[in-house]
C-alpha positions in Angstrom: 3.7 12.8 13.3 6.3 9.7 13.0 3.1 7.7 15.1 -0.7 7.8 14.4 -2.9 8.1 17.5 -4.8 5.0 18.1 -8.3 4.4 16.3 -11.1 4.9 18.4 -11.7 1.6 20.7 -14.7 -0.6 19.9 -15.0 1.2 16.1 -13.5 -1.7 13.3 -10.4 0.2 12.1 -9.3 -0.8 15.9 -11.1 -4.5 15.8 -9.2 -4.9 12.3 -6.2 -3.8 13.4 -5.9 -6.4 16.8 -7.6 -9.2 14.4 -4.0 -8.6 12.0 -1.4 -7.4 14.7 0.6 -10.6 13.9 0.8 -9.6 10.5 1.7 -6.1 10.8 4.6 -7.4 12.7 5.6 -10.0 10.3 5.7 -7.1 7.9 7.5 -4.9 9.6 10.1 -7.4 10.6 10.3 -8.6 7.0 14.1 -8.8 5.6 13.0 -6.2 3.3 12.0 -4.2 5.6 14.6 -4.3 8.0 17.4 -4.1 5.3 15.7 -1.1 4.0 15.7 0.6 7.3 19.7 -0.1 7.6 20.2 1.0 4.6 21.6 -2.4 3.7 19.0 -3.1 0.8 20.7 -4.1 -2.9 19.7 -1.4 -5.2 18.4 -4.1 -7.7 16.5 -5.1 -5.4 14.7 -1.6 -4.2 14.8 -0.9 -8.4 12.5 -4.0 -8.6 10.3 -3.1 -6.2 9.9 0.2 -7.2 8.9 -0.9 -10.7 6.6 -3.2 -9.0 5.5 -0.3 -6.8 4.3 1.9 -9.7 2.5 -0.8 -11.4 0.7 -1.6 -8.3 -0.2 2.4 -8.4 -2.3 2.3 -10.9 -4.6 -0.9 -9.8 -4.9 1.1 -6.8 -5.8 4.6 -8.2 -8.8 2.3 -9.6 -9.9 0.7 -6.9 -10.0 4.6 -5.3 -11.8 5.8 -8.6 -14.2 3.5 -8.3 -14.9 4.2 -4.8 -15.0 7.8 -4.9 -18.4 7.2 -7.9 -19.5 5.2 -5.1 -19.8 7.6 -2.4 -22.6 9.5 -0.7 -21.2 12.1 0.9 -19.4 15.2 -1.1 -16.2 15.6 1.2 -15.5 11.3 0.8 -15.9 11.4 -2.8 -13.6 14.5 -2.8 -11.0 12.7 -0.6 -11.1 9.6 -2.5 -10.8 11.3 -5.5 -7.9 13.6 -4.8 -6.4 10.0 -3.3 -6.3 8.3 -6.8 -4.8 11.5 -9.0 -2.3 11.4 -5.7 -1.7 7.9 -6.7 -1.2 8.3 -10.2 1.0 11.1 -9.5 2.9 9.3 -7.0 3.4 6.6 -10.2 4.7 8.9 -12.2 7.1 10.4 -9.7 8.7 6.7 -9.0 9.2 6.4 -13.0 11.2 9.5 -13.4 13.5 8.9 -10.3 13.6 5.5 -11.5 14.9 6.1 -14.4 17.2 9.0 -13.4 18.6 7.1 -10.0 19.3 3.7 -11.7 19.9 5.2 -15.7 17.7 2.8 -17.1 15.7 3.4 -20.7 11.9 3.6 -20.8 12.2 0.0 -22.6 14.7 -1.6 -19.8 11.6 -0.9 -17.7 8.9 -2.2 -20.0 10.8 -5.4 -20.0 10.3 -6.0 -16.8 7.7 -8.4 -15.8 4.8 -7.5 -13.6 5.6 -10.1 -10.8 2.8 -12.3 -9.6 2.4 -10.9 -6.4 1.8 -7.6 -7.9 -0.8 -8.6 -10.2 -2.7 -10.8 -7.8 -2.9 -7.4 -5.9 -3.8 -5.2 -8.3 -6.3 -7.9 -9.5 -8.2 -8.4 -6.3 -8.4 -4.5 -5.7 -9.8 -4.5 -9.1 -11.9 -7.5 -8.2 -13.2 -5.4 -5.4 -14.2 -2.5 -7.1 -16.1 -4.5 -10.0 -18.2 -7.3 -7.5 -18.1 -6.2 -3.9 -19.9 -3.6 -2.0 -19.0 -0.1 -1.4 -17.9 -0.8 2.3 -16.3 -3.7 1.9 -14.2 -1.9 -0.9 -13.1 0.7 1.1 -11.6 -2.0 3.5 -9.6 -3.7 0.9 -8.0 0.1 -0.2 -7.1 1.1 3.4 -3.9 -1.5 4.4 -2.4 0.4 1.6 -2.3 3.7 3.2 -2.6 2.2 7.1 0.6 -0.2 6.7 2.4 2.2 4.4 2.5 4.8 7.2 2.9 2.1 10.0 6.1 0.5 8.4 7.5 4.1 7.3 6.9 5.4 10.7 8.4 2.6 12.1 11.5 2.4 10.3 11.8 6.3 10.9 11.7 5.7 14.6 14.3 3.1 14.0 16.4 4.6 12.6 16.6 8.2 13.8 18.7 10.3 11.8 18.0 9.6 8.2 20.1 12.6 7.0 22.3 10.3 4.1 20.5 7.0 3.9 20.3 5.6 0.9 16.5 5.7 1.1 15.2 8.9 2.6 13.0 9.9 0.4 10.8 6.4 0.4 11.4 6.7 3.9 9.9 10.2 4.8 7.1 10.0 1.7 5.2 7.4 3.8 6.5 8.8 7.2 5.5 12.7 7.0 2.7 14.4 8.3 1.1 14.7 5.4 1.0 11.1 4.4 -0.4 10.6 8.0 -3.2 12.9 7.8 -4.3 11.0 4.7 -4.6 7.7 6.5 -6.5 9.6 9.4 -8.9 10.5 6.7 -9.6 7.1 5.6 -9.5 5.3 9.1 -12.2 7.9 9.5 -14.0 7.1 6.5 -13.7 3.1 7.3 -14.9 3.1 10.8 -18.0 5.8 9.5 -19.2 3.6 6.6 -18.7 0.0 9.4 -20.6 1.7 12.3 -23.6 2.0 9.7 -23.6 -1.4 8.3 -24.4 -4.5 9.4 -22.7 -7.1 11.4 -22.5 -9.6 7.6 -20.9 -6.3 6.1 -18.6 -5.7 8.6 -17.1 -9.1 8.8 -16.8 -8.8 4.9 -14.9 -5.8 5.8 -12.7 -7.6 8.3 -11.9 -10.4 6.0 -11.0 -7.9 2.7 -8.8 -5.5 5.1 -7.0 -8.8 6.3 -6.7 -10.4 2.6 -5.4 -7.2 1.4 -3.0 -6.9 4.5 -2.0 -10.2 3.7 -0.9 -9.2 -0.1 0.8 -6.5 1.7 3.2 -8.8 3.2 3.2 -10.6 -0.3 4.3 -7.5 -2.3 7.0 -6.9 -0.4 8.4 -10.5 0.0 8.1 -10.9 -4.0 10.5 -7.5 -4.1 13.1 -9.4 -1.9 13.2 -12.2 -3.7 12.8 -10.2 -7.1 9.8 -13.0 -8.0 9.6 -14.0 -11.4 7.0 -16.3 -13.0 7.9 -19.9 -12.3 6.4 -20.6 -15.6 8.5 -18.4 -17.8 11.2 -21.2 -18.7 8.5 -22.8 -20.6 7.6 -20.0 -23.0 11.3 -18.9 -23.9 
């Protein structure tokens, strides 16, 4: 399942998605992106992002945390749940090849900086979860699964035969059926909680799924350009 079906027309994961289809685009077409699907990426510069990656992780496992307390119905608390121990997994998973791939120490990681793209993130997801409503949440956590599986699927389409490239297994985690059949779940779980709130809600939802789309694109162009604070020279 290299391509999701479309959302149901009229329901907001499809509104949401035509409202950022410039963006999704722009993300997919990103030099990261693009180098990573020919394979061309620097390895210091895929090591960077996948540091960044795993931070990011955790914020998210949070944010899914908190919305899994937060939900009214047994199965959506169970899917969010099992969503956020997949996340943290997934975190721990990137650390070990991490550090067996690139032969770095435990402390060579610690060193490195959270960027500032991946704690503005991580922040607003946090920021989410702490001030703003439980539909409006679950908007902000879904471009994390939605684009993940868009851009994997993409790149997998692109690219064909993946048998050797230098990143096929970041390449077939977000492009499998399984990681496809969790982004179903909570396109599902979106377009459920918008069609039963109101239209102020909904374009709180719009506006949180497009900020957090937009952080998307962020992320990755901080990993390309292996962003550093611009403020560090003055604390040496």
């Amino acid at each position: 399942m290299s391509t999701l079906p479309a959302p149901p027309a009229g329901g907001f994961c499809a509104q949401a998605w035509e409202r950022t289809a410039g963006l999704q685009q722009a993300i997919v077409d990103h030099p990261f992106n693009k180098a990573l699907a020919d394979g061309s990426l620097e390895r210091d510069v895929f090591a960077f992002y996948i540091v960044q990656d795993a931070r990011y992780l955790v914020g998210f496992a949070q944010a899914l945390s908190a919305a899994a307390t937060r939900a009214d119905d047994a199965a959506d608390a169970a899917f969010l749940a099992g969503a956020a121990q997949g996340a943290l997994v997934e975190e721990r998973r990137l650390h070990a090849g991490y550090v067996a791939e690139f032969g770095l120490t435990d402390e060579e990681i610690s060193g490195v900086d959270t960027s500032p793209s991946c704690l503005a993130y991580t922040s607003y997801l946090r920021s989410c979860a702490l001030t703003e409503s439980y539909p409006v949440l679950l908007a902000a956590i879904l471009p994390c699964f939605w684009v993940y599986q868009y851009v994997g699927s993409k790149i997998l389409d692109a690219t064909g035969d993946i048998e050797g490239h230098p990143y096929k297994a970041w390449i077939t985690t977000y492009a499998d059926d399984e990681f496809a059949e969790a982004v179903l779940a909570a396109r599902e779980l979106v377009d459920k909680v918008a069609e039963r709130s109101d239209d102020a809600t909904r374009e709180q939802m719009f506006a949180a799924f497009t900020r957090a789309t937009e952080y998307e694109w962020v992320f990755w162009n901080g990993a390309w350009v292996k962003e550093t604070w611009p403020t560090a020279k003055f604390l040496a």
